[in-house]
C-alpha positions, 0 to 999 in steps of 0.5 A, a space after each residue: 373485642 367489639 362484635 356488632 351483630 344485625 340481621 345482615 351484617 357483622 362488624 368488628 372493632 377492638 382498641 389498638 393504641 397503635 392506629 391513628 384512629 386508636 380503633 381498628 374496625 372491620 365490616 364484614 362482608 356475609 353471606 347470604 342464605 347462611 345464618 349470622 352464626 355460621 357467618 361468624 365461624 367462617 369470620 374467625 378463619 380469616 379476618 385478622 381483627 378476631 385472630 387478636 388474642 383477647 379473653 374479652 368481648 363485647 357484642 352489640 346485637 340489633 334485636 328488639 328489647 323489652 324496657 321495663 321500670 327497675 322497681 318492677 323487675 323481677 328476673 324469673 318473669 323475663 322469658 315470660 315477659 319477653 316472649 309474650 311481647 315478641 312470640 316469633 322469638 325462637 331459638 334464643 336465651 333471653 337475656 338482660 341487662 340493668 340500667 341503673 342512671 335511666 332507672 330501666 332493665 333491658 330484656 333482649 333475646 341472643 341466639 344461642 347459636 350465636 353465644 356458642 360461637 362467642 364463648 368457643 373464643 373468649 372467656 369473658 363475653 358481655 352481650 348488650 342490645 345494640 341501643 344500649 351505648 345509644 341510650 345513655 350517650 343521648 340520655 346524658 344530652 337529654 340533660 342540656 337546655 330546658 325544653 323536652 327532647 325527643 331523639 331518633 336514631 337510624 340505623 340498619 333500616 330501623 328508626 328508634 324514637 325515644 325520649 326521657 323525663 328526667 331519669 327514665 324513659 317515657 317513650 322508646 320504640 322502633 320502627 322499619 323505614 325504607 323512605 323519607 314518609 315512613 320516617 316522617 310519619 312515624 316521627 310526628 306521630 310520636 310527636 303528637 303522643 308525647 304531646 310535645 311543643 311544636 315551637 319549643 320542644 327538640 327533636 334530634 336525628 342521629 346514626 344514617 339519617 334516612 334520605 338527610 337532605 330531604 327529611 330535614 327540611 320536611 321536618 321543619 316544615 312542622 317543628 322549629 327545632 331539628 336538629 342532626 347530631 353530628 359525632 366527629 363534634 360531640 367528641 372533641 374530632 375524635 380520631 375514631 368519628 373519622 372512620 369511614 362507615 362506623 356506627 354511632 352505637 360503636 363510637 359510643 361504646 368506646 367515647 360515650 
């Protein structure tokens, strides 16, 4: 089972050998004014994805993360670390995760009400940053051509920007966007920090691409290459691309 947790939004997901698309997906409809956690108990009561008898799950939860270079690492400073960055966390366990093929560990925050609820109903449970799928399919990518790449990824009205130097990431943050300018701003800003080439250098979009049929071409109004990652061709048409509304961090955790 595949839990995927934003703010304002739960979606399930499990392997079913059965469906046509090998995947069963379920968005699930939240209520607002109640925390995700008790979203979650009440989802468990009905929605027949998680009535499936399982002892594993995987949850992906959109939280921000910490990066930090895996030879600098040092496991009893990650609450410190963690909160000293991001000090309105409350109510959570910081939590981390390695990831030994972008040399880096992830240190992300998971509600403790949350956890409760998954551990109540699975016996072996995995969390990971939503990112994480995402990174390391788009890492592979970083590999093909010669020319430096700088990826942006869409998703819950968020931008992640991040590039990679061979195997390590030399930039990754994100931002809030609700328009096209914020989008474009924030892009070639990052642009200009990285002291990428205009002519040369790649910038690929990914996930919900805010306003696509604009953003686009306002891009290459000021880079040559842009480019918009398109699943369904990445993975071969993969059945499981085809279905409506599922995010690229949910296709990676099952094809990347």
């Amino acid at each position: 089972m595949t839990i995927r947790v934003s703010q304002g939004s739960l979606a399930f997901a499990i392997a079913e050998k059965d469906n046509q698309e090998q995947v069963a997906y379920r968005p699930y409809t939240i209520k607002s004014g109640v925390s995700i956690a008790a979203n979650l108990r009440e989802a468990f009561k009905t929605e027949s994805e998680l009535l499936q008898s399982t002892p594993r799950a995987r949850v992906l939860v959109n939280v921000p993360v910490l990066l930090l270079p895996i030879e600098e690492y040092e496991e009893p400073h990650n609450e410190t670390l963690y909160m000293h960055s991001f000090p309105d966390t409350e109510g959570c366990a910081i939590m981390s995760n390695v990831l030994p093929d972008i040399n880096a560990v992830a240190v992300f925050a998971v509600n403790k009400d949350l956890m409760t609820v998954v551990h109540d109903h699975y016996e072996d449970v995995k969390f990971m940053p939503l990112m994480q799928p995402v990174w390391h399919y788009l890492h592979k990518r970083s590999f093909i051509g010669i020319h430096r790449k700088l990826f942006a990824h869409f998703h819950d009205n968020q931008l992640e920007l991040f590039s990679f130097e061979r195997n390590r990431f030399v930039f990754s943050n994100r931002f809030d966007v609700k328009h096209t300018k914020d989008a474009l701003y924030f892009i070639l800003f990052v642009w200009k920090e990285l002291a990428l080439d205009q002519q040369k250098d790649e910038l690929y979009l990914s996930g919900d691409i805010i306003e696509r049929e604009k953003l686009i071409p306002d891009l290459q109004l000021h880079l040559r290459k842009v480019s918009a990652i398109n699943p369904a061709a990445d993975f071969n048409r993969a059945p499981m691309t085809a279905i409506k509304g599922i995010t690229l961090d949910l296709v990676t955790v099952y094809l990347g």
